[in-house]
VEXMIDREN-256806 format. One record per residue (C-alpha): residue number from 1; x, y, z. Coordinates in steps of 0.1 Angstrom, whole numbers, always signed. Last residue first. Layout:
BEGIN
[NUM [X Y Z]]
...
REM end
This chain:
BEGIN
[535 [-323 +153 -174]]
[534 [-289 +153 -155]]
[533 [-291 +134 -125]]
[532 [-264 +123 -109]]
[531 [-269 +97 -77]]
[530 [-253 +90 -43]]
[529 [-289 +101 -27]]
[528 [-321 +81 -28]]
[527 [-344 +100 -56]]
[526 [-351 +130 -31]]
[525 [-314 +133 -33]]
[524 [-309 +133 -70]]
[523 [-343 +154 -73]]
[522 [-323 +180 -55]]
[521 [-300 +182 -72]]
[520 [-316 +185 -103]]
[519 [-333 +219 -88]]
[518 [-295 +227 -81]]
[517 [-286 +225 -113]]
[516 [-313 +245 -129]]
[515 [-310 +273 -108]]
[514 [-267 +272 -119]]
[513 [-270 +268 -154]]
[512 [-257 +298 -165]]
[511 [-285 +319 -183]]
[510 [-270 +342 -195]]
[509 [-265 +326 -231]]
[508 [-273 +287 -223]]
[507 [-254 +273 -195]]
[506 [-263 +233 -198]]
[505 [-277 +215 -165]]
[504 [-263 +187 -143]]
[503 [-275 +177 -103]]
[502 [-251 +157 -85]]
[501 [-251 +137 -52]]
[500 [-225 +126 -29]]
[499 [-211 +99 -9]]
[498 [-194 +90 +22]]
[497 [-183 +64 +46]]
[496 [-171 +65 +80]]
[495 [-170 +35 +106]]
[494 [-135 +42 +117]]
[493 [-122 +77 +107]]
[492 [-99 +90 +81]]
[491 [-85 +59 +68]]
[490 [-118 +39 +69]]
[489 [-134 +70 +46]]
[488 [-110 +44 +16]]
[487 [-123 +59 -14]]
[486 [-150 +43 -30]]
[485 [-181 +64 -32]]
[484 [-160 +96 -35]]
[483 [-145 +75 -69]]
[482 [-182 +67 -80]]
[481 [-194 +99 -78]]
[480 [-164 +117 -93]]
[479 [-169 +91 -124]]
[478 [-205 +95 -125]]
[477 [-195 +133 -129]]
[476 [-179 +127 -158]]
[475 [-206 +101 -171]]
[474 [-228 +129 -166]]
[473 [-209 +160 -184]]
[472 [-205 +135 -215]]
[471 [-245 +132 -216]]
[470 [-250 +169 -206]]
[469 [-227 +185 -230]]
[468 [-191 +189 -228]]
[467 [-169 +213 -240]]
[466 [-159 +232 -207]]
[465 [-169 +211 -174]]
[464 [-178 +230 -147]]
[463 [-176 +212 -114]]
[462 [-195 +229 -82]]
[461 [-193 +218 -46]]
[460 [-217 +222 -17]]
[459 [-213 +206 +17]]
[458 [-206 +243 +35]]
[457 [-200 +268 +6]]
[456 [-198 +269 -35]]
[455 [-166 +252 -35]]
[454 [-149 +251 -68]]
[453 [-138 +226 -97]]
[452 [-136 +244 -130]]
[451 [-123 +223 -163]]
[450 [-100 +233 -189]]
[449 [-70 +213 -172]]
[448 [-91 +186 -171]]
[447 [-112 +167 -142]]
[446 [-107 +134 -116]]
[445 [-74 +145 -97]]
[444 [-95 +181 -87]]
[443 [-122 +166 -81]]
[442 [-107 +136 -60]]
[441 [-86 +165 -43]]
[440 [-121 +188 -35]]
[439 [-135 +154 -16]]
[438 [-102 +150 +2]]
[437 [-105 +188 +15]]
[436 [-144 +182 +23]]
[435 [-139 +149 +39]]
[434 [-110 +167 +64]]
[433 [-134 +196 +72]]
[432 [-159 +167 +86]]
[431 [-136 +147 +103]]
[430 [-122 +183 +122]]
[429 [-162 +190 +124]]
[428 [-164 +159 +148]]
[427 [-172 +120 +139]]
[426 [-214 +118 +146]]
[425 [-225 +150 +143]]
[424 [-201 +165 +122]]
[423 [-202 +131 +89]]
[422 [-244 +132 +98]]
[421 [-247 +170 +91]]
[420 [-230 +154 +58]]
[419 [-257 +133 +51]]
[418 [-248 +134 +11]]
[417 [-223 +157 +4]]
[416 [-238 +186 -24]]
[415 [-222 +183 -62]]
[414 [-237 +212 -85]]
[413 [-228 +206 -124]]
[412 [-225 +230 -151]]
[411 [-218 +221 -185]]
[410 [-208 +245 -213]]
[409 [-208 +245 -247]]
[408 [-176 +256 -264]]
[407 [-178 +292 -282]]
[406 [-168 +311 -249]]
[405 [-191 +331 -231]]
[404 [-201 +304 -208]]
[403 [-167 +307 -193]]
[402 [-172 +344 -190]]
[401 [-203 +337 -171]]
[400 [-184 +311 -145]]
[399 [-153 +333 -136]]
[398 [-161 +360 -117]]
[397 [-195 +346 -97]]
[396 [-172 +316 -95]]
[395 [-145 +337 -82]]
[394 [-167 +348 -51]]
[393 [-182 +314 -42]]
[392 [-152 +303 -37]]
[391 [-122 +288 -59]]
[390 [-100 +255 -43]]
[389 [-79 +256 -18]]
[388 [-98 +231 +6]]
[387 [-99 +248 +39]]
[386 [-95 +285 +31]]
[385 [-119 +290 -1]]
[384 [-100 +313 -26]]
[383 [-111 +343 -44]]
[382 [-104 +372 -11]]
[381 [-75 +348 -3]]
[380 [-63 +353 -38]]
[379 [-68 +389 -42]]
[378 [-53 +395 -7]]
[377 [-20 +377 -14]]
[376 [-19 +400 -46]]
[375 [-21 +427 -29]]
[374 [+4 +423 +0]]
[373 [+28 +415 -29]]
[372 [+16 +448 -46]]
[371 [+25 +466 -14]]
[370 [+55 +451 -11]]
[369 [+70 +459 -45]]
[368 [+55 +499 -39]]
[367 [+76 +499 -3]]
[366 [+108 +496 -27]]
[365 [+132 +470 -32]]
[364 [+167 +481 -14]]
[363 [+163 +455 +10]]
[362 [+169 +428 -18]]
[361 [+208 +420 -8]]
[360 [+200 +414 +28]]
[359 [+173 +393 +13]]
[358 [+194 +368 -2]]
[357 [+223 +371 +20]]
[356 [+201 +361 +49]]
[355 [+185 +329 +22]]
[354 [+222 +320 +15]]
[353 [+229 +318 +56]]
[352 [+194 +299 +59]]
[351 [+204 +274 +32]]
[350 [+237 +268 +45]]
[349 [+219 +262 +82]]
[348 [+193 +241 +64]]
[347 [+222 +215 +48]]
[346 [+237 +217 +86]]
[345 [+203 +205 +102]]
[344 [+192 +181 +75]]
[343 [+225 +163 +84]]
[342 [+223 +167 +121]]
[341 [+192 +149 +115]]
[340 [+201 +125 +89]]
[339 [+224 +109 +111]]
[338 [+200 +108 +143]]
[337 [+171 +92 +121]]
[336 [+197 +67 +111]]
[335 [+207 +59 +148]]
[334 [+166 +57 +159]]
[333 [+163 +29 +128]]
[332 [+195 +12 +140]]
[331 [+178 +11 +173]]
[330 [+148 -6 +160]]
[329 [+167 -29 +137]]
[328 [+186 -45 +166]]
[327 [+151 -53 +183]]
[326 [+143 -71 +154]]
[325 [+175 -90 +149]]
[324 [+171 -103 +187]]
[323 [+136 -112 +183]]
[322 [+146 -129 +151]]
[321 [+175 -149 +166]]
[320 [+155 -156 +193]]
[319 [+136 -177 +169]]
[318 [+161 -188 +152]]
[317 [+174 -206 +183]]
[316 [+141 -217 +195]]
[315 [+135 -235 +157]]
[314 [+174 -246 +160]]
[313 [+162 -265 +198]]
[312 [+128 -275 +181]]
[311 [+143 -298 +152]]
[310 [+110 -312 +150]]
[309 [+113 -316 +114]]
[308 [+81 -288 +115]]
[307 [+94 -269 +139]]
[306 [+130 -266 +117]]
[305 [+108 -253 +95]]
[304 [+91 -228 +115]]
[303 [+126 -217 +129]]
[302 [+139 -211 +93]]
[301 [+109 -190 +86]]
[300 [+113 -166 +112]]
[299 [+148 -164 +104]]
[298 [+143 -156 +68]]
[297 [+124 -129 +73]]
[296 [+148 -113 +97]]
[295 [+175 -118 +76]]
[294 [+155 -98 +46]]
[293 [+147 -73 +70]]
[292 [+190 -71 +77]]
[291 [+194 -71 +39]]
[290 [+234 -66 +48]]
[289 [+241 -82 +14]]
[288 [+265 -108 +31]]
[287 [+239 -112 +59]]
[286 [+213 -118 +30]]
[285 [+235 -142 +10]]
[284 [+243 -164 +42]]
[283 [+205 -167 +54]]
[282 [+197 -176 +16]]
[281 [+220 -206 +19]]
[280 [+205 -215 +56]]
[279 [+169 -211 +39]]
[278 [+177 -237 +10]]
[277 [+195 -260 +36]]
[276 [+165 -260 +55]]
[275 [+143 -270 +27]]
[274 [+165 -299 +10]]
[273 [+157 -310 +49]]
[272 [+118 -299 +49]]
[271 [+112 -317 +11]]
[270 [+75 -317 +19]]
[269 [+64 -302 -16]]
[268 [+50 -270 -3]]
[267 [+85 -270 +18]]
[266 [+100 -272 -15]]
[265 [+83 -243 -24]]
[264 [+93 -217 +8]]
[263 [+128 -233 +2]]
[262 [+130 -217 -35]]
[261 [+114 -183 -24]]
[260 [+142 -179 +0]]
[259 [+169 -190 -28]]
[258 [+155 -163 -49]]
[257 [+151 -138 -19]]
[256 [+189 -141 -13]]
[255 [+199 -140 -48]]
[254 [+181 -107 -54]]
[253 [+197 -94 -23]]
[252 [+230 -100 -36]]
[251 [+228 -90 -71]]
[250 [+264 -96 -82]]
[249 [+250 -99 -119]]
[248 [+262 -130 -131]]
[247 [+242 -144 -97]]
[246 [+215 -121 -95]]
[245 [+206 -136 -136]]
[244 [+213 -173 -118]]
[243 [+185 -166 -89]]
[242 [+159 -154 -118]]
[241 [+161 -183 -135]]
[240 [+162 -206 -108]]
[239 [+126 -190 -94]]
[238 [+116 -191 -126]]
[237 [+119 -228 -134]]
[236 [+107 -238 -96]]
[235 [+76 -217 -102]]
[234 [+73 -238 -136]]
[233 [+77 -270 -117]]
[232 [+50 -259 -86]]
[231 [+23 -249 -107]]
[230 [-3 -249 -77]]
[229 [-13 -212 -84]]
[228 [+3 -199 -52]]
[227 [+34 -215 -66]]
[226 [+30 -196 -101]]
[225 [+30 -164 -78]]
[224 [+61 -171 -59]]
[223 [+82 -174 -93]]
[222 [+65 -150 -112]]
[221 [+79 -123 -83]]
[220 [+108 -137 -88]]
[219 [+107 -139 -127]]
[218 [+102 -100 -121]]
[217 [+131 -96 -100]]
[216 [+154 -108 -121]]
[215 [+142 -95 -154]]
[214 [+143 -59 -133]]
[213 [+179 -61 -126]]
[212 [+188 -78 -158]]
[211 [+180 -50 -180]]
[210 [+177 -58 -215]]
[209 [+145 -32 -219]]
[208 [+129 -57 -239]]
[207 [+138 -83 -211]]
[206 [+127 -61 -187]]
[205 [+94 -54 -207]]
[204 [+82 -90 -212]]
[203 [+89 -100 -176]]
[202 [+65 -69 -169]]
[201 [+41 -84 -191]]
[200 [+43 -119 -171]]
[199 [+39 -103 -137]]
[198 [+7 -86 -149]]
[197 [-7 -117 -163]]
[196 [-1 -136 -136]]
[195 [-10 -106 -114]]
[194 [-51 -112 -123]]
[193 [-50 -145 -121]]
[192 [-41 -145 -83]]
[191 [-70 -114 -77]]
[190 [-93 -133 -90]]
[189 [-80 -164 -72]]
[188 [-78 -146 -40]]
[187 [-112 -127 -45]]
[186 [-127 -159 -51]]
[185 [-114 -174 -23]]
[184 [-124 -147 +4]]
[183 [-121 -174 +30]]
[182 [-100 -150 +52]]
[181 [-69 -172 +55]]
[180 [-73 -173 +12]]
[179 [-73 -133 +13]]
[178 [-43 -135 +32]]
[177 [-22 -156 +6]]
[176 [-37 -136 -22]]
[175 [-24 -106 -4]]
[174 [+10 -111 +1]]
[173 [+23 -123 -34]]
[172 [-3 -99 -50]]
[171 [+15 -70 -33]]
[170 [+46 -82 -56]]
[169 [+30 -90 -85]]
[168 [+10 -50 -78]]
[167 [+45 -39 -78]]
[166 [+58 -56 -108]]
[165 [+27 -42 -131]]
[164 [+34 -7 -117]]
[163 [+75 -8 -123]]
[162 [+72 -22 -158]]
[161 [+47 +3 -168]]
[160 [+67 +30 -157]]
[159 [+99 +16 -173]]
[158 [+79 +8 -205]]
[157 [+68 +43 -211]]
[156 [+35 +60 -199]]
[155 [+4 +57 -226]]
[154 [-19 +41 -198]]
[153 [-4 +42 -160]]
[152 [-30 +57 -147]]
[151 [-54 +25 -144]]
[150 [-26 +10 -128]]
[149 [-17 +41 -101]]
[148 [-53 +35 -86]]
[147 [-43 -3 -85]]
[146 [-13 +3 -66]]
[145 [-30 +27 -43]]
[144 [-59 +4 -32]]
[143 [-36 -28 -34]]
[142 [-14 -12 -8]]
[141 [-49 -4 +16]]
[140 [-51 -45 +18]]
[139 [-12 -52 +16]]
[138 [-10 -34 +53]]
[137 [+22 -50 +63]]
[136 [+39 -17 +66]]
[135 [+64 -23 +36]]
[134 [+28 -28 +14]]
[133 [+19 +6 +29]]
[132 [+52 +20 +16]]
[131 [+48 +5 -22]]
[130 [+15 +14 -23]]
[129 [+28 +47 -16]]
[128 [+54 +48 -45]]
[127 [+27 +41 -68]]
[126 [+4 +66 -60]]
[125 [+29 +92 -60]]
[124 [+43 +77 -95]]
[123 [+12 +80 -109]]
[122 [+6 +113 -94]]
[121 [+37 +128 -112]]
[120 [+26 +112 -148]]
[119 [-8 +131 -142]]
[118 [+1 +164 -134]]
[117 [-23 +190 -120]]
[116 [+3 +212 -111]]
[115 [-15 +215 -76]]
[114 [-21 +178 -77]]
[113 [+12 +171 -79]]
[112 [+25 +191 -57]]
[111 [-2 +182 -31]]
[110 [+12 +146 -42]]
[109 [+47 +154 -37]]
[108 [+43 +168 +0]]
[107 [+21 +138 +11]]
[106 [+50 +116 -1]]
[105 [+74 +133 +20]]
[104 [+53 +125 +48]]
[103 [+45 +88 +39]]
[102 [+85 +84 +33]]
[101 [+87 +98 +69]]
[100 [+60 +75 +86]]
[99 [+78 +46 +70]]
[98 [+117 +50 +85]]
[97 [+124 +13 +84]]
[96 [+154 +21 +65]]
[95 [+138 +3 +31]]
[94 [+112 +29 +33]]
[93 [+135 +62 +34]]
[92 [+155 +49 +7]]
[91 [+115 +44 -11]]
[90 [+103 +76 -3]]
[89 [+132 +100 -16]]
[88 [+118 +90 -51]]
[87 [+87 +106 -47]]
[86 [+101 +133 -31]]
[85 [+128 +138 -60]]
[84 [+98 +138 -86]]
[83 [+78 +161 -66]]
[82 [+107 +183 -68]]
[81 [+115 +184 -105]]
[80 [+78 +194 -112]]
[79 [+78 +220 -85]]
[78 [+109 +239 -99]]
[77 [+112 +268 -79]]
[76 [+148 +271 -83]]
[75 [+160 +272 -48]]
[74 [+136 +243 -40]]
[73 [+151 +224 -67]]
[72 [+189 +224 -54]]
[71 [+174 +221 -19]]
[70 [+157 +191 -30]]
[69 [+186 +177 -46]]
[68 [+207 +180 -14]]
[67 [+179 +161 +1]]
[66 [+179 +132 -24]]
[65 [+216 +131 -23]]
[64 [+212 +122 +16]]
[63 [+185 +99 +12]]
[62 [+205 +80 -12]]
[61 [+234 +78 +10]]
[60 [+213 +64 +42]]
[59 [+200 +41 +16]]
[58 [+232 +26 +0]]
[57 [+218 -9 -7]]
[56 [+230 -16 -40]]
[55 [+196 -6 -58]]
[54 [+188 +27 -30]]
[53 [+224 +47 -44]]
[52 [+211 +39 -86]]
[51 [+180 +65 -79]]
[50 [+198 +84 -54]]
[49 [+226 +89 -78]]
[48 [+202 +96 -106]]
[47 [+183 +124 -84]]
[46 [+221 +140 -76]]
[45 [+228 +143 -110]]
[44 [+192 +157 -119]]
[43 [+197 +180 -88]]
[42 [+236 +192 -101]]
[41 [+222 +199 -135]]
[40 [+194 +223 -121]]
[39 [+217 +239 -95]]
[38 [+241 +243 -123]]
[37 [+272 +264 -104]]
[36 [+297 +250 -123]]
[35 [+316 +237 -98]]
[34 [+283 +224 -86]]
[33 [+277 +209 -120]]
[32 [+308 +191 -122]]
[31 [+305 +175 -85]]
[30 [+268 +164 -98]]
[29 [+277 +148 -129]]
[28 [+311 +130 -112]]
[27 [+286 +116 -87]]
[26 [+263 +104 -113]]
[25 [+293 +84 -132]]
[24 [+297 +64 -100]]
[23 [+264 +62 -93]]
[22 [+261 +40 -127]]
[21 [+291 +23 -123]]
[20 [+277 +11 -96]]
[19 [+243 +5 -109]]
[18 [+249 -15 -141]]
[17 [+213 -24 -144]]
[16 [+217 -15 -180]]
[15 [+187 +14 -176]]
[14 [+209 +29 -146]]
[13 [+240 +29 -171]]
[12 [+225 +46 -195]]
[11 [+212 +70 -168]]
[10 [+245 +75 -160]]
[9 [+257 +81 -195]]
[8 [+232 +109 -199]]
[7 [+239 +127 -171]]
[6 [+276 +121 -177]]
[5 [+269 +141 -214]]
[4 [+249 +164 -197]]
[3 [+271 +175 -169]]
[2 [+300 +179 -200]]
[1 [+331 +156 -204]]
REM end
């Protein structure tokens, strides 16, 4: 059988929830392909295996094939390919308790991302890191990412959708709990009746799909969230649906959070004892699935239960159990980190020997090759703006009039950062580079392909947008606005916020736009700042 024919039946398998088989036929792909010498077949083998590695609980394994994939791609230059393997490698890397490294590697695949300007890859990258936060405990900052990726997530096939709507059910199941603690009860109820309906379309799309694995978990998630609601039957309906689907499918860990959910409601209905038993039951399943968070979860919740029968020598047991668990996790975490290590360090010795081959091989190219490499490196420094990437002042001189020589009209719009003497006074000029460089990547995630986003210098940005007059050109650059407005400044520094101001005008012949612009500008920010004004 041929690499693409396994590929193909692996990922038929994948979609089937049939996942051992699955990485079974996956391996087979990528030990065919390496024969073969198909570094592009062997990393699309090796990403399924990872993909199908992380559902039974292989992580270590899955971040392994996820590496060698990586390689495979970086060898071939393909930066579509390995933002997607990034993305994936987050989410092994997650479930071993290694977060800071699946936020690394997922700050790698969206500067990919971005630089290919690819919208399905930063859904996935904004996904994927809600996903990660929400691991962390911060379900606030998850929602933020999960709902950015929602609103991208338009026109992507059912296994995208599926996987966004689930996600934000599964944030929701945290979060509506916390905002109640707050008092924020209408966002909690907003927020609640927003995820029924999410949850209840992605039930809708794993059974369409007719994979078990995801109908599971979504009735799950369902589960939990009719509780919250007060329906306490029809959670109880879900919640057994979606334990007998992990049952006929050998889903361990599915089981184990299906009975957990299960006690958590009949503890809302003060059945404590039927309660206990519940949490012991789950207790078993997790240990057997080695879901050693999951264990820990459980624990912690057995001992308040037992609290509450005032069974208070089994709460101080679990409770120590817990501690215990907790601590073991920690050093399992530093063993893993070891493991990959001398992993990583052998796969880069390989890939150092091929790379000395490589250019032992090319020292015949001439002085002429190197000069015009030299070249071109200086071209694009001399056009390119060093802290955020994006065109200078230089290139826009360049580019600008011969995009107002084209047949489309032309809008040209001057951004400027409002109070940004403010940003370096108060927080530093390293706070104050960082706001420009995240400022240029909501630009640059916020326009089209045929669009220009540049820095003109200091505060000062410029967006021309190609076929658009002033009233679409506005509520464009409302957009921008609004996102800089709303993006989380917390995470940079405490305290900060930003916004920005935009002055519009339409290049007309020679005349580019430019004086006009900036004279709008500056009526945005006599006007009160954070504003566009275009007429």
């Amino acid at each position: 059988m041929t690499v693409e024919l396994l590929l193909a039946r692996a990922e038929e398998l994948r979609r089937a929830g049939d996942y051992r088989a699955g990485c079974e036929t996956a391996q087979r792909a990528a030990d065919l392909a390496r024969a073969g010498g198909d570094g592009a077949g062997q990393a699309e083998a090796l990403r399924s295996l990872a993909n199908q590695l992380l559902r039974i609980g292989r992580q270590e394994e899955a971040v392994t094939a996820c590496r060698q994939a990586v390689a495979e791609l970086e060898a071939l230059n393909d930066g579509a390919g390995l933002c997607q393997v990034l993305t994936l490698q987050a989410m092994p890397l997650r479930d071993l308790g290694m977060h800071e490294e699946a936020l690394e590697v997922l700050a790698r695949a969206r500067d990919i991302a971005q630089a290919l300007g690819n919208r399905d890859l930063l859904y996935w990258v904004h996904n994927r890191t809600g996903v990660v936060h929400g691991s962390m405990g911060d379900h606030e900052l998850s929602n933020v990412y999960l709902s950015q990726a929602l609103t991208m997530a338009t026109g992507m096939d059912d296994e995208a959708r599926f996987c966004i709507l689930n996600n934000i059910g599964d944030n929701a199941t945290y979060e509506v709990p916390r905002l109640r603690r707050l008092g924020e009860t209408d966002r909690a109820e907003q927020m609640l009746g927003n995820a029924l309906i999410w949850v209840a379309e992605a039930l809708r799309l794993a059974r369409s799909a007719g994979n078990p694995f995801r109908e599971s978990l979504s009735l799950d998630n369902y589960g939990v969230l009719l509780g919250l609601a007060g329906d306490l039957d029809a959670a109880a309906g879900h919640l057994e649906q979606s334990r007998v689907i992990a049952v006929d499918a050998g889903y361990w860990s599915l089981e184990s959070s299906a009975l957990q959910h299960q006690a958590r409601l009949r503890l809302l209905r003060g059945e404590c004892d039927a309660a206990v038993d519940g949490l012991l039951l789950a207790l078993d399943r997790a240990r057997q699935a080695g879901e050693k968070p999951m264990v820990m979860e459980i624990l912690r919740e057995l001992s308040e239960a037992y609290e509450q029968i005032g069974d208070f020598r089994e709460a101080l047991r679990c409770y120590r159990g817990f501690h215990d668990l907790e601590r073991e996790l920690h050093n399992q975490v530093a063993a893993a980190k070891a493991r990959m290590a001398a992993h990583y360090f052998e796969l880069d010795n390989a890939r150092l020997e091929a790379e000395n081959a490589r250019l032992e091989a090319e020292l015949h190219r001439t002085s002429n090759m190197e000069l015009a490499a030299a070249n071109a490196v200086w071209q694009r420094q001399a056009t390119e703006d060093a802290l955020t990437g994006l065109p200078n002042r230089r290139s826009v001189d360049e580019r600008l009039p011969v995009l107002a020589a084209g047949a489309a009209p032309l809008a040209v719009a001057v951004a400027d950062v409002d109070l940004f003497k403010q940003v370096n006074d108060r927080f530093g000029h390293p706070v104050g580079d960082e706001v420009l460089r995240r400022i240029a990547a909501i630009f640059l995630d916020g326009v089209r392909d045929t669009d220009m986003v540049a820095r003109l210098g200091g505060e000062e940005f410029l967006v021309a947008l190609s076929g658009s007059g002033l009233g679409d050109a506005r509520a464009a650059c409302d957009l921008l606005r609004a996102r800089v407005a709303a993006y989380p400044w917390e995470q940079v520094a405490e305290g900060l916020s930003v916004t920005i101001s935009f002055g519009i005008a339409e290049a007309t012949g020679a005349d580019l736009g430019m004086g006009l612009a900036d004279q709008r500008l500056y009526e945005a920010k006599r006007a009160g700042r954070n504003r566009v004004h275009a007429h």
